[in-house]
C-alpha positions in Angstrom: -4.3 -6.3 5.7 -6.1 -3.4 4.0 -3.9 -0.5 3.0 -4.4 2.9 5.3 -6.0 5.7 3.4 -5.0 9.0 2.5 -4.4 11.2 5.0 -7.2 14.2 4.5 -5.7 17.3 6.1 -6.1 19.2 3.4 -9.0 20.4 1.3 -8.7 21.3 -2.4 -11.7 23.8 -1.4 -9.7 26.2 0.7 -5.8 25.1 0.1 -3.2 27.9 0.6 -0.3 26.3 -0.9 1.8 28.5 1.6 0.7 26.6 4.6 1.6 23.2 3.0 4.0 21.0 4.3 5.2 20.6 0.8 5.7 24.3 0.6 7.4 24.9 3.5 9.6 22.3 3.0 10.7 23.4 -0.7 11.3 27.1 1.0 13.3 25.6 3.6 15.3 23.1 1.7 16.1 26.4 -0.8 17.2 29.0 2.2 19.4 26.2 3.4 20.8 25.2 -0.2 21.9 29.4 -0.6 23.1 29.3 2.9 25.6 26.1 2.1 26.5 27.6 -0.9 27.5 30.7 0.2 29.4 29.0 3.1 30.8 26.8 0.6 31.8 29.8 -1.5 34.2 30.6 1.4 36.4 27.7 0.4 36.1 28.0 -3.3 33.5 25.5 -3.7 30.6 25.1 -5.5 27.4 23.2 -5.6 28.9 21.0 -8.5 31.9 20.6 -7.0 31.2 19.7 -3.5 28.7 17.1 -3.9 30.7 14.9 -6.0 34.2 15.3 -4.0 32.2 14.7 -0.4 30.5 11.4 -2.2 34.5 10.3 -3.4 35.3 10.7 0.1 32.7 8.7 1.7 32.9 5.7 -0.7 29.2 6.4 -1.9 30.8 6.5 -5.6 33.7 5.4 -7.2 32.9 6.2 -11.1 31.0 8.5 -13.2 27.9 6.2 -13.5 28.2 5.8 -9.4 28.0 9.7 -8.9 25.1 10.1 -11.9 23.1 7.9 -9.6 24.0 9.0 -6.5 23.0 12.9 -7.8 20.3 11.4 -9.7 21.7 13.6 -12.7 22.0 11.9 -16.2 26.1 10.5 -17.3 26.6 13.5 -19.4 26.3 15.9 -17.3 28.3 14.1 -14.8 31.3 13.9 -16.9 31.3 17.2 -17.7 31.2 18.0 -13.9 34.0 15.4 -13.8 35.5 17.2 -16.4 35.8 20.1 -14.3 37.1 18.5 -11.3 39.6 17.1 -13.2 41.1 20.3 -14.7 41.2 22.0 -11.4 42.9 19.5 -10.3 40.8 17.8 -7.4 39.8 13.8 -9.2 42.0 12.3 -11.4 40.4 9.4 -13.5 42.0 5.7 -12.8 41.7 3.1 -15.4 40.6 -0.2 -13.6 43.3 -3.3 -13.3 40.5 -5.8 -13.6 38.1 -4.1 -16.2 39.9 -1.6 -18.5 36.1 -0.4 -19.2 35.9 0.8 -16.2 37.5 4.1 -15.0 37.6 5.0 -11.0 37.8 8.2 -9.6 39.7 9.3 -6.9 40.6 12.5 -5.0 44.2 14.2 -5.7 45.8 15.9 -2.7 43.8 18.9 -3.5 40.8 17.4 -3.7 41.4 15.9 -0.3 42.4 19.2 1.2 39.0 21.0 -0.3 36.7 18.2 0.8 37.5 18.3 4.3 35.7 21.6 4.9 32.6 20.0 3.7 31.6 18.3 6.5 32.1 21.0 9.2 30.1 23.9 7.0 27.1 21.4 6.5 27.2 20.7 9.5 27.2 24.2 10.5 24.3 25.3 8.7 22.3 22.5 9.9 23.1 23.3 13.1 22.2 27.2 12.1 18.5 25.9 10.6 18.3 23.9 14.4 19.0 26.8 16.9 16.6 26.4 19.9 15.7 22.4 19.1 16.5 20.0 21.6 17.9 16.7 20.4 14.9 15.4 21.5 12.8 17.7 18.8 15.5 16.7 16.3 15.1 13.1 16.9 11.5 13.8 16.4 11.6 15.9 12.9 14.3 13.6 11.4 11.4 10.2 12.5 8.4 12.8 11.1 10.6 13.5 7.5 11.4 9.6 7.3 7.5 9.3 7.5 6.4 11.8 4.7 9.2 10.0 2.9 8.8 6.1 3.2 4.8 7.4 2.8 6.4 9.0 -0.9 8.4 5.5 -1.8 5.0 3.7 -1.0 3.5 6.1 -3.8 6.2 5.1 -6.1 6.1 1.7 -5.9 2.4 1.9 -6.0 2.2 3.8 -9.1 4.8 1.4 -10.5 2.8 -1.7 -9.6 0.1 -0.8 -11.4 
């Protein structure tokens, strides 16, 4: 099976990098990142706080290395965003039982009460950015984005195979 070319819709010749998908994507993705963090501001959260405490809540991390992938940020600057959490009181670090290398974080009381407002002001904004979309259309631009991106991870591992 031959591999599908390159999609051609645009020409080098005559590209207006404001009419690119790409574009408009980045100047979406940035009006809804100020939107969420002025929501977030609301509840005393910021950007480096509520990522971190929603992916303690939902199990996608459980250590510093955990959240450094999970952000795709490097160890240091996790910890010192751990650091934080930890002085205002929302994580507390947990030595493991079974590896005493290995320290867990979890959510204090506070941290539980702050999180819980995560969920409902993302998905408020989203539901802001979707005003006048059927869930039909919705269906359809969350199966178009999965495209553009599996098409991205086929570029990654392409360039990697080679």
């Amino acid at each position: 099976m031959s591999p599908v070319p390159a999609c051609t819709l645009y020409d080098g010749n005559c590209y207006d990098f404001a009419q690119s998908v790409g574009h408009q994507l980045f100047h979406l993705l940035a009006m809804v990142r100020r939107e969420v963090d002025l929501r977030m501001a609301e509840h005393g959260l910021t950007d480096a706080q509520w990522k971190p405490l929603l992916m303690l809540k939902n199990g996608r991390a459980a250590t510093a290395f955990e959240l450094a992938r999970e952000m795709a940020v490097d160890a240091g600057a996790v910890t010192r965003m751990v650091d934080r959490l930890q002085s205002k009181g929302l994580v507390e670090r947990v030595r493991s039982a079974s590896d005493r290398r290995v320290i867990h974080l979890r959510l204090t009381l506070a941290g539980e009460e702050a999180v819980q407002h995560v969920p409902h002001v993302l998905a408020a904004v989203n539901n802001d950015f979707l005003r006048g979309f059927n869930e039909e259309e919705w269906k359809q631009l969350r199966q178009l984005i999965e495209r553009m991106a599996a098409n991205g991870h086929a570029l990654q591992a392409e360039r990697a195979a080679a």
